[in-house]
C-alpha positions as CSV (number, residue, x, y, z in Angstrom):
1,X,-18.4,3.4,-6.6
2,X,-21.5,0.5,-7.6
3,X,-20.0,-2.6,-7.1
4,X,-23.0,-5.3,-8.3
5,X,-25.4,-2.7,-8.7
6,X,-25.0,-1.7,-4.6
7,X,-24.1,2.1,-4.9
8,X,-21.3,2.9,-1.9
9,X,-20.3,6.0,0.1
10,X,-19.4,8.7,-2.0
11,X,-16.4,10.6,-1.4
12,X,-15.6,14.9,-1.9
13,X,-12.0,13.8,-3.8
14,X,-13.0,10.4,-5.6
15,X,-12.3,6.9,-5.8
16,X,-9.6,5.1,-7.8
17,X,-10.6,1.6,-9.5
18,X,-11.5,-1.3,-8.1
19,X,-9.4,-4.6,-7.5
20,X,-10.9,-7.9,-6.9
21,X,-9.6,-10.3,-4.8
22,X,-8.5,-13.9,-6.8
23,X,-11.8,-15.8,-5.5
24,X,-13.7,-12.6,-6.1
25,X,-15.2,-12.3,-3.0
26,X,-13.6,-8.8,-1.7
27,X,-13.6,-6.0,-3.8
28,X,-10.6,-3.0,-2.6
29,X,-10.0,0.7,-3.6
30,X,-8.6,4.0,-3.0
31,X,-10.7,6.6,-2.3
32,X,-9.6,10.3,-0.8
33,X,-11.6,13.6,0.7
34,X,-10.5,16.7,0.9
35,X,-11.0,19.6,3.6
36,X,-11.1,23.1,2.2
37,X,-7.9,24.5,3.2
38,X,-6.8,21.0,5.0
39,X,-4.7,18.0,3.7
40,X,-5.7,15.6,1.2
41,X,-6.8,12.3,3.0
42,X,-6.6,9.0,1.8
43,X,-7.7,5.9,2.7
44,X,-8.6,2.0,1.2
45,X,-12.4,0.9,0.8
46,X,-12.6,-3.1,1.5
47,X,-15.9,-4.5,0.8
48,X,-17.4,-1.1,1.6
49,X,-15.9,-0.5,4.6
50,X,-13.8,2.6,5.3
51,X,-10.0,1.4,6.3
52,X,-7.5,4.1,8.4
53,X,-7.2,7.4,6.8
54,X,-3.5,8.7,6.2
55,X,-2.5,12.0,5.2
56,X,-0.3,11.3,1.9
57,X,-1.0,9.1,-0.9
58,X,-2.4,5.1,-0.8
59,X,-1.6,3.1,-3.6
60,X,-0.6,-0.9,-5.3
61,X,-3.4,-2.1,-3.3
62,X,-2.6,-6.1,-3.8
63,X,-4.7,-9.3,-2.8
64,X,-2.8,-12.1,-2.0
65,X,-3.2,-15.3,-4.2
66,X,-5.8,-17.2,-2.2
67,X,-7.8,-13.6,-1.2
68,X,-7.6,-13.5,2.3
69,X,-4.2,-11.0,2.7
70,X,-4.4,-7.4,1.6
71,X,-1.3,-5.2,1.3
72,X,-0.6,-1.8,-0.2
73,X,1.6,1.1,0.4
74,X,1.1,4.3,2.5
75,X,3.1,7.6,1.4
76,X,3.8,10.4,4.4
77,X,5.2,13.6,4.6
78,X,5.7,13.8,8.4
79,X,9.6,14.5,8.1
80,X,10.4,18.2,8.6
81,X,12.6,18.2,5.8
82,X,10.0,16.6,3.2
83,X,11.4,12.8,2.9
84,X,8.9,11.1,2.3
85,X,8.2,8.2,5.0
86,X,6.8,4.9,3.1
87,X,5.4,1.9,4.3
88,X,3.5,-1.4,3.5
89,X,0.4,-1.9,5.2
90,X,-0.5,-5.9,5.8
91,X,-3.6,-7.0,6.8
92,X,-4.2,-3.8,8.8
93,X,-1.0,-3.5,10.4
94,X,1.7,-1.0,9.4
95,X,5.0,-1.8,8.4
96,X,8.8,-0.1,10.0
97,X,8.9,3.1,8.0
98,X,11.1,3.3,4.9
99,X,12.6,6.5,2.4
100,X,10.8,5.0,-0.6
101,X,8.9,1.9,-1.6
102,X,9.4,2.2,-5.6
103,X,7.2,-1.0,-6.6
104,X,4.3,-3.7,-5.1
105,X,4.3,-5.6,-2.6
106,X,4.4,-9.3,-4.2
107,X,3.0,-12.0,-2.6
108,X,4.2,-16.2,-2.9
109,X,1.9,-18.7,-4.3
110,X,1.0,-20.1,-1.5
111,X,0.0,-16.4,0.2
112,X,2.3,-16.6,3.2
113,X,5.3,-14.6,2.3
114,X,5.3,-11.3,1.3
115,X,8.4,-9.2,-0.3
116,X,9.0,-5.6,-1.5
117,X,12.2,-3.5,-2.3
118,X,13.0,-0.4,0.1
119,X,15.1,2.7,-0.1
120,X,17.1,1.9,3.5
121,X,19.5,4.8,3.4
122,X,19.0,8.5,1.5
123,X,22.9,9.6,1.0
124,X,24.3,7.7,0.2
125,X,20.9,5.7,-1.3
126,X,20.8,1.8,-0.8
127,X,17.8,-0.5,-1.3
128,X,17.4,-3.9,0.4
129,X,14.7,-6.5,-0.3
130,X,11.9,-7.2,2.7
131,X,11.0,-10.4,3.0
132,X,8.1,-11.1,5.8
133,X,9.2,-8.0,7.2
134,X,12.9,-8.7,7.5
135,X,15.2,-6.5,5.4
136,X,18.1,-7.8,3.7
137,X,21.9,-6.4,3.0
138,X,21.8,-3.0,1.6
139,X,22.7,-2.5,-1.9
140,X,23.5,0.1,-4.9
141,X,19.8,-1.1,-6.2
142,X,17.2,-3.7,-6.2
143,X,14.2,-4.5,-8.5
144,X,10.7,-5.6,-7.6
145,X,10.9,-9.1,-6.2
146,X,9.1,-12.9,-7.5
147,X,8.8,-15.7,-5.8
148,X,9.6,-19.0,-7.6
């Protein structure tokens, strides 16, 4: 990836695109290696600098509105019967695990909420809304959340 004509660390398995914060001062992306015969890894790049590496998939890396919040979802296999094990990543720290994450993480105007819909419950499946990490009633289905 050259961000500003500063060439960074390349990667064996590549990098995804680039997302610049609001204020434009932090620049974020996927990037992933792989191991022959080993797992795909995956981690975030922020301003360069390599974040944790997860075996799965790292995606809807979002800033929050004023630039100083990060958030994006982590994807696991780690259950011995493949469900998957989902979960938001905030500012470095790691979410309750949940079935499925289907959309963002969306922040509030003023950066200090954050929401996103979960799969709580596999059979039969129910989704609540998390709000600043605490999960709502259970229902048939929810949709992406906005703040007013």
């Amino acid at each position: 990836m050259v961000i500003d004509d500063k060439e960074g660390e390349r990667f064996s398995g590549g990098v995804g695109h680039a997302i610049f914060s609001p204020d434009s001062r932090q620049v974020v992306y996927v990037a992933w290696t792989y191991e022959l015969n080993g797992p795909q890894q995956m981690f975030v790049v922020v301003d360069g600098k390599k974040g944790k590496v997860y075996e799965g998939n790292v995606h809807s890396q979002t800033f929050s509105p004023d630039g100083k919040r990060l958030a994006y979802i982590v994807v696991t296999r780690s259950h011995p019967t493949h469900i998957t094990d989902s979960f938001v990543v905030l500012d470095g720290n790691e979410s309750k695990g949940y079935i499925a994450i289907p959309g963002n993480p969306v922040f509030s105007s003023d950066s200090g909420h954050i929401a996103y819909a979960a799969r709580v419950f596999q059979y039969p499946s129910k989704m609540a809304m998390v709000v600043d990490e605490m999960e709502g009633e259970a229902f048939d289905q929810v949709w992406e959340p906005a703040f007013n």
